[in-house]
N, C-alpha and C positions, 0 to 999 in steps of 0.2 A: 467457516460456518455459513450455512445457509438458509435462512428467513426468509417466513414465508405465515402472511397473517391476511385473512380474509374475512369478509363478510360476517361469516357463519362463527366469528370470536372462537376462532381458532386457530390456535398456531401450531405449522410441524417446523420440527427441528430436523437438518442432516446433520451427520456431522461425518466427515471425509477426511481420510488423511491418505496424502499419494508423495508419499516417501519412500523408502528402499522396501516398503511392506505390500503385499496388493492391496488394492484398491475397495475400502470399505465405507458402506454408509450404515448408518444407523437413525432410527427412526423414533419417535416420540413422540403424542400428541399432551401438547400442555393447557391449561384452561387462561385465556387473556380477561385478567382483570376489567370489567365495563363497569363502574359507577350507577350508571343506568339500569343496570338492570342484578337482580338478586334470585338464588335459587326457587323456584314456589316450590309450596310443600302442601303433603298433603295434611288434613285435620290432626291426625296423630303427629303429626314434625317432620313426618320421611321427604327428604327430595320429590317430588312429583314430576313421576316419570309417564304420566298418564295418559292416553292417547293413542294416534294413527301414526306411525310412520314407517317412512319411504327409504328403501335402498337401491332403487335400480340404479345401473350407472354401465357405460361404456367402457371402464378402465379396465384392464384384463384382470383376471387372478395371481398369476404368475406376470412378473417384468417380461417384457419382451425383449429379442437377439437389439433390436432399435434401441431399444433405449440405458443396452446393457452399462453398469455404473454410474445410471443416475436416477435417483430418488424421485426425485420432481421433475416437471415438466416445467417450462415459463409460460408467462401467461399466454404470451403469442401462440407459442405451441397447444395449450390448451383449447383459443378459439379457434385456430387450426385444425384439431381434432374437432371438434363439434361441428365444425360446418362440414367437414368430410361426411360425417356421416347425414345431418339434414339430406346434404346431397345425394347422395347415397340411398338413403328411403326415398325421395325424390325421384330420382330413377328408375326405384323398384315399382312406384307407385305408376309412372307413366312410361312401363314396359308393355309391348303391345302381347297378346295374347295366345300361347303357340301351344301346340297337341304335344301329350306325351304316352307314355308308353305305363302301363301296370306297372306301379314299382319306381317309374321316372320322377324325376324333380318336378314338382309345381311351381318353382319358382317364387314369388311374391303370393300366388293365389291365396286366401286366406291370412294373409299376415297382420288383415287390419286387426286383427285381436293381438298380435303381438305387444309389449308394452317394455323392454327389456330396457329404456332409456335414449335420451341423445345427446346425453353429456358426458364427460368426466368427472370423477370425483373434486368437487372445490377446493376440495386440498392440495391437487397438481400433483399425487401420487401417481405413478409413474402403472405403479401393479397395487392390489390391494394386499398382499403380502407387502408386509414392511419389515420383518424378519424371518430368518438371515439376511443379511446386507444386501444380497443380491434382488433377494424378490421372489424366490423360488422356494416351493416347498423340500426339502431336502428327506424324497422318497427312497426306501432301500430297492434295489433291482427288484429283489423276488417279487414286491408288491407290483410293481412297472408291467413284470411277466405278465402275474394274476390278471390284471386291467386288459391288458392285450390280449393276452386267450382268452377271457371273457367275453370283451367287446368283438372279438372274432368269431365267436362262435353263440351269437346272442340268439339265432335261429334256432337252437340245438333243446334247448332244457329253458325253460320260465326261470330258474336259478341266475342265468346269464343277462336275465336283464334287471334294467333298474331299477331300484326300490320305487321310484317314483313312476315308472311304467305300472309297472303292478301296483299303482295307487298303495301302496303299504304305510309308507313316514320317509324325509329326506334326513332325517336323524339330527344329531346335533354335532357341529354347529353345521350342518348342511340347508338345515329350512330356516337359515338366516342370512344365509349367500345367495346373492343377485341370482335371477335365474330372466328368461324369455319373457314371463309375465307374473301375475299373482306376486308382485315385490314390496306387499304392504304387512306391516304385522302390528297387531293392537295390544299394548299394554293396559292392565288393569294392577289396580293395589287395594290389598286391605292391611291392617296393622299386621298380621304375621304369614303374609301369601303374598307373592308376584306371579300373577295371568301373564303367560305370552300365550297370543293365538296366530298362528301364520296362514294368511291367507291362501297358500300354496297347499293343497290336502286337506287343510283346516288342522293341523298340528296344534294342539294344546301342550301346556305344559304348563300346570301349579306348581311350583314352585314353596316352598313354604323358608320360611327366614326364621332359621334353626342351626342352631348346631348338633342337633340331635344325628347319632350315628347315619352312615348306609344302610342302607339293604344288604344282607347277605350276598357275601360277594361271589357266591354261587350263580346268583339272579342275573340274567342278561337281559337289557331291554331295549327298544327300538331309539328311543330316544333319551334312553339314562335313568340315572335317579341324583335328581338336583338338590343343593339347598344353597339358599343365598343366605348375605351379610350384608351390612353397609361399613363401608370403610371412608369414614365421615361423610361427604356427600355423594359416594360412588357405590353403588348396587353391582356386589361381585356375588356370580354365579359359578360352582364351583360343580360338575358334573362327574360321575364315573359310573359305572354297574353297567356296559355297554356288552351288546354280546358281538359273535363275528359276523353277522349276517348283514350286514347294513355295507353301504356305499359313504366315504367321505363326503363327496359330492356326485349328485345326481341327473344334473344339466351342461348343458352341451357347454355352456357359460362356465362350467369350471375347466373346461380345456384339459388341461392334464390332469388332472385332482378327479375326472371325471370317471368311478370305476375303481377307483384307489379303495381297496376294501380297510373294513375298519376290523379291531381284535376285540379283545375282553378285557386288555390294558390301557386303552383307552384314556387318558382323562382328558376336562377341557375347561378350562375358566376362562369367563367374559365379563366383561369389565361395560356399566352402563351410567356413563355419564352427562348428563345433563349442560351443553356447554353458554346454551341461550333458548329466549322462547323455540326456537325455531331449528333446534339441534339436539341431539342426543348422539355423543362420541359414542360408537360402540366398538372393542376390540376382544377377538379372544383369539387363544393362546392354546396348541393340540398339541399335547404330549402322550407320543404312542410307539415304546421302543422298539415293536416287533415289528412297526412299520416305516419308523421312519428315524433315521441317524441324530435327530436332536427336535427339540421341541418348535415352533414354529408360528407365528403370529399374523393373523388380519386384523387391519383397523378401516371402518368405514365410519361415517357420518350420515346417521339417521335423522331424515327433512320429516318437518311436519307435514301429514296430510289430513289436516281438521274436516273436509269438506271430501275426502274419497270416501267409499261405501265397499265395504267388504258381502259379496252373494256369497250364497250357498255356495258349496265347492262340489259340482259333480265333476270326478275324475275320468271317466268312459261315460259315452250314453251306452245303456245297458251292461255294459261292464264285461265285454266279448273282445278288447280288442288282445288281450294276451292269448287265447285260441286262436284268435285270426292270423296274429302274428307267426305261433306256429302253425299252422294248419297252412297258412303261403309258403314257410318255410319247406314242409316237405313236399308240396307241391311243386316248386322248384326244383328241391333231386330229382323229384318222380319226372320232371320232364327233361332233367340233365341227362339219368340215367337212359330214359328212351333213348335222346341223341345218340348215346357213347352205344347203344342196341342195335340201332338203325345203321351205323357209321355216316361214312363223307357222303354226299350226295353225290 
């Protein structure tokens, strides 16, 4: 068994066994007893989950081939990772200035708005998947295909691109996965409603703390139809009524996950627990048969940001760049086609 208790009064557990069986871990976050400190709640009694917080982080989505069959990182390794990347921005920051071509990489230029993180997760989780053992979401091929010919042919049809290009919604749980920037989400409470608003889009979602039915499971919608519980101090949100039209994840930051389209079977429960002033455990759990061979878990650790400021969310200025993107697209043939007209020089 491997322990692992930090700061943020949180403890994960691995648990390994490397006998005649492969090689698995399992993961769980549990809440460490502090004396010192006691859940607040709001007026009505509820847990007070209230507030600004923060999930950007360096850790990948998926485990990496590096760090295959292991859960955690140690702590060495940990500030190991974090100075690589200091470094790293560091570099980008004192890269000297070079031309590029319509279409070429800029490099660093504009990156001062990026805000994607320069740590890993305080947990020393390895991936933010922590089920399956491995770390990897366990996607069916045809969906892999779908993602690849999409992402292949994203020039082709507005369809091909990302819900979050098209400013549309990153769905759920996709506008709660780390992304480039906009990685703050502010809760609110009243006695029978939980606000999430995601700073990325501006996604809302009321939430109402009901058992009362779904929606007609006719109804598809971008980001669900929710109702939460508390399961004594823990606010479970329980999602389905999803249509097909949506991305898993929508940022380059979910790596494989990114393009993974979503179905009508859909469900997703998140689990938001409060583990000190300065924490909020959050995990949820996507079970989606026609997409993926078994159901499959993220846990991250939401930081307070008491003193961040959520702006207005403009997604485009003027709101042209999905025209422009096609419109460069066939421009592009139109000038392939010439070459292949003209032939060799």
């Amino acid at each position: 068994m491997q322990s692992r208790t930090r700061p943020v009064t949180v403890t994960v557990i691995a648990l390994t066994c490397a006998l005649a069986v492969p090689f698995t871990v399992g993961a769980q976050v549990e809440r460490v007893a502090d004396p010192s400190w006691s859940t607040p709640r709001t007026a009505d009694g509820q847990p007070d989950l209230q507030g600004l917080w923060g999930n950007k982080t360096i850790t990948p989505t998926e485990r990496p081939d590096s760090a295959e069959g292991r859960a955690f990182l140690t702590d060495e390794e940990m500030a190991a990772a974090n100075q690589r990347r200091v470094q790293s921005l560091q570099a980008q920051d004192a890269a000297p200035a070079q031309r590029t071509s319509a279409g070429g990489q800029l490099g660093a230029y504009g990156s001062y708005w990026l805000d994607s993180g320069d740590t890993v997760l305080s947990t020393g989780q390895t991936s933010l998947i922590v089920d399956p053992p491995d770390g990897r979401a366990p996607i069916k091929s045809w969906a892999l295909e779908a993602k690849a010919y999409g992402l292949a042919h994203e020039g082709e049809d507005y369809r091909y691109l990302s819900t979050l290009d098209r400013c549309l919604s990153r769905g759920v749980p996709g506008s709660m996965l780390p992304a480039g920037y906009n990685n703050t989400h502010r809760i609110a409470q009243t006695p029978d409603h939980i606000v999430l608003q995601h700073e990325m889009i501006h996604d809302l979602r009321i939430i109402p703390l009901s058992d009362h039915a779904h929606i007609d499971a006719r109804i598809g919608l971008w980001m669900g139809d929710a109702r939460a519980h508390w399961e004594d101090d823990v606010l479970v949100v329980e999602t389905r009524n999803f249509h097909n039209r949506g991305w898993l994840a929508t940022s380059g930051a979910g790596r494989r996950l990114k393009g993974i389209p979503t179905s009508k079977a859909m469900h997703v429960v998140e689990r938001y627990e409060r583990v000190s002033e300065s924490t909020i455990m959050w995990t949820v759990t996507v079970e989606d048969p026609n997409v993926y061979t078994r159901p499959w878990t993220i846990s991250i650790p939401l930081t307070a940001e008491p003193d961040y400021v959520i702006y207005e969310y403009a997604c485009h200025e003027g709101n042209y760049a999905i025209p422009n993107i096609l419109a460069g697209a066939r421009m592009e043939e139109a000038t392939a086609a010439q070459a292949t007209a003209e032939g060799p020089r």
